[in-house]
N, C-alpha and C positions, 0 to 999 in steps of 0.2 A: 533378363538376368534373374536367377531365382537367388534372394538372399535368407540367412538365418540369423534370424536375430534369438541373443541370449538373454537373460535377465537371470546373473548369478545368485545364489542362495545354498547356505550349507543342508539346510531343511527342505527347501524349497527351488528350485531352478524353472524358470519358464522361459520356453522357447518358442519362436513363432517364426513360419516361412512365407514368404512373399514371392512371388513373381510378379517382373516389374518392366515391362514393355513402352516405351515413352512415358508419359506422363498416366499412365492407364494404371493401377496396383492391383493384383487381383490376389486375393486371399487364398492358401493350400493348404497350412496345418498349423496347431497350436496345440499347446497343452505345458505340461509340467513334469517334470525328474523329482521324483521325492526321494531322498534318504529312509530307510526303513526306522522306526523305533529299535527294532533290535540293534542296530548300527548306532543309537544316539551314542553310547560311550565310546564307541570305536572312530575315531575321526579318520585313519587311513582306508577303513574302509565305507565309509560315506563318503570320502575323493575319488575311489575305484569306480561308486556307483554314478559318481557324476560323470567322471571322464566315459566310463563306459557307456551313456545313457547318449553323450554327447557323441559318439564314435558310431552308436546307432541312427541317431537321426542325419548324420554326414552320409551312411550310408543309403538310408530309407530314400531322404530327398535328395541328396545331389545336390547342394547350394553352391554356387559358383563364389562365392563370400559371406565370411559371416562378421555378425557386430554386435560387441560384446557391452553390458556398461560398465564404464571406469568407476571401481571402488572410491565411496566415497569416505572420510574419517569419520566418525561419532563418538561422542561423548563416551565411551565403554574402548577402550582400547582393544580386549580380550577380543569382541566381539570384530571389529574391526579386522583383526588378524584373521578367526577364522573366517568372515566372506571375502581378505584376501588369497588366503588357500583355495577356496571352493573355487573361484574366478581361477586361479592359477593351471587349477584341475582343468576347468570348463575351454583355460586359453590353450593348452597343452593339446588337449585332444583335439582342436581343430587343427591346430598348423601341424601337428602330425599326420597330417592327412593334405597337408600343401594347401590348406586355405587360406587365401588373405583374412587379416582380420583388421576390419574396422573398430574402433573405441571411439562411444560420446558419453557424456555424465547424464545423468538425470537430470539437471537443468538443461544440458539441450536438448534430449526428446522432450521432456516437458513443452520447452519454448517449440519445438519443431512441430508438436501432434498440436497441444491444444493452447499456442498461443502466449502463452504465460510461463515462465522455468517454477513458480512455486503453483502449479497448478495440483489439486486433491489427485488422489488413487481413483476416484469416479471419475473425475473430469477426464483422466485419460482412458479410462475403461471406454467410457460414453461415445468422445471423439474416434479411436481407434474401430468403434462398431460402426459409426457415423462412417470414415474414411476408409473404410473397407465392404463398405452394404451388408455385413454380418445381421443375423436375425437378432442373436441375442449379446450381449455383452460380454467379451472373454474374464475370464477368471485375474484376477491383478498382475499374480507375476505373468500371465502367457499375454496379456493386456500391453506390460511396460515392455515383451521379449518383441512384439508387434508393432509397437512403439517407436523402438528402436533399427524394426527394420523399417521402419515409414521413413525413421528419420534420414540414416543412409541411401535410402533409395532417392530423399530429395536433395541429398548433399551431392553425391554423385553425377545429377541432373545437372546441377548447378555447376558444381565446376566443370562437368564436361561443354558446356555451355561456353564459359569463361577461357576455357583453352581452344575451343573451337575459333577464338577471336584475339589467341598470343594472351591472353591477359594474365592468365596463372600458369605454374609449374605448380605439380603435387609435389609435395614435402614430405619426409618421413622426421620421426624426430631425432633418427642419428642424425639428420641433415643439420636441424638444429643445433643438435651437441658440436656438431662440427665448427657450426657460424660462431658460437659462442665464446669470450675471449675467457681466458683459463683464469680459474679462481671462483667462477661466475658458478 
C-alpha cells in the first residue's frame, strides 16, 4: 500500500509518501508545497497553489490513500480559519481524484511516531528518521506529513488485524451521526 501523508499549512504544506508492505515501512518522497510571497495577500490564490501542488503529487506517486491532520483550534481564531481553508484545499484535491482519505490530530501521530501526544517538533523529526533508516532528518512539516503516514499505516495494521478476528467493523462518522440520538 503506498500512502500520502499531508501536513496542511497556508505558508507551508508538507507531504510525505510511504510504501507500506506488512509491518516493513519503506520511505519514497517527502518534501513541502510553499505558497509564493507574491501570493501572501492573495489567499484564493495560495489555495490554487496548494490544491494544485496536491493534484501533482496524486499524480507523481500514485498513493492508494491519503492522511491528512485534523485542524486543530488556537488561541488566534483568524488564524485557525485560514489553516482550515488550506486543509479544505489540501482535502478537495485528494478525493477529487477518488482517494480515501484518512484524518488523525497531532496528538495521535505524536502518541503513534514518538510515544508521547505532547512530544517537541525534534522528537518527531528524530523518531520518524529513526522509523524510516533516513540519513538525515526531514524538515518539520515533511517530518509531521511522514508522521502521519507512519501513523496510518499502523492504524490500518491494527484494525486489519482485529477484523481478521470479527472484533471490529470500520466506521465512518456519518455512521456516527447516524447512531446518535437527535439533539446530541
Amino acid at each position: 500500500m503506498r500512502i500520502l501523508g499531508i501536513d496542511p499549512g497556508l505558508r507551508t504544506t508538507g507531504f510525505g509518501v510511504l510504501d507500506v508492505q506488512g509491518a516493513t515501512l519503506r520511505y519514497v518522497a517527502s518534501g513541502v508545497i510553499q505558497t509564493a510571497a507574491a501570493e501572501q495577500g492573495h489567499l484564493p490564490a495560495r489555495l490554487k497553489v496548494l490544491f494544485d501542488g496536491i493534484a501533482e503529487l496524486t499524480e507523481r506517486y500514485r498513493p492508494e490513500v491519503a492522511v491528512v491532520e485534523i485542524v486543530f483550534v488556537n488561541a488566534n481564531p483568524q488564524a485557525t480559519l485560514l489553516l482550515g481553508q488550506a486543509r479544505g484545499a489540501c482535502v478537495t484535491a485528494l478525493v477529487a481524484r477518488d482517494l480515501p482519505v484518512a484524518e488523525y490530530t497531532a496528538l495521535q501521530m505524536k502518541q503513534a511516531v514518538a510515544g508521547h501526544g505532547k512530544a517537541a517538533k525534534a522528537q518527531v523529526q528524530a523518531m520518524v528518521q529513526r522509523l524510516l533508516g533516513l540519513p538525515a532528518a526531514p524538515r518539520q512539516d515533511a517530518a509531521d506529513a511522514l508522521g502521519l503516514a507512519i501513523t496510518h499505516a499502523h492504524a490500518h495494521r491494527a484494525l486489519d488485524r482485529l477484523q481478521g478476528v470479527g472484533a471490529v467493523t470500520r466506521t465512518t462518522s456519518s455512521m456516527y451521526r447516524a447512531q446518535r440520538p437527535r439533539g446530541s
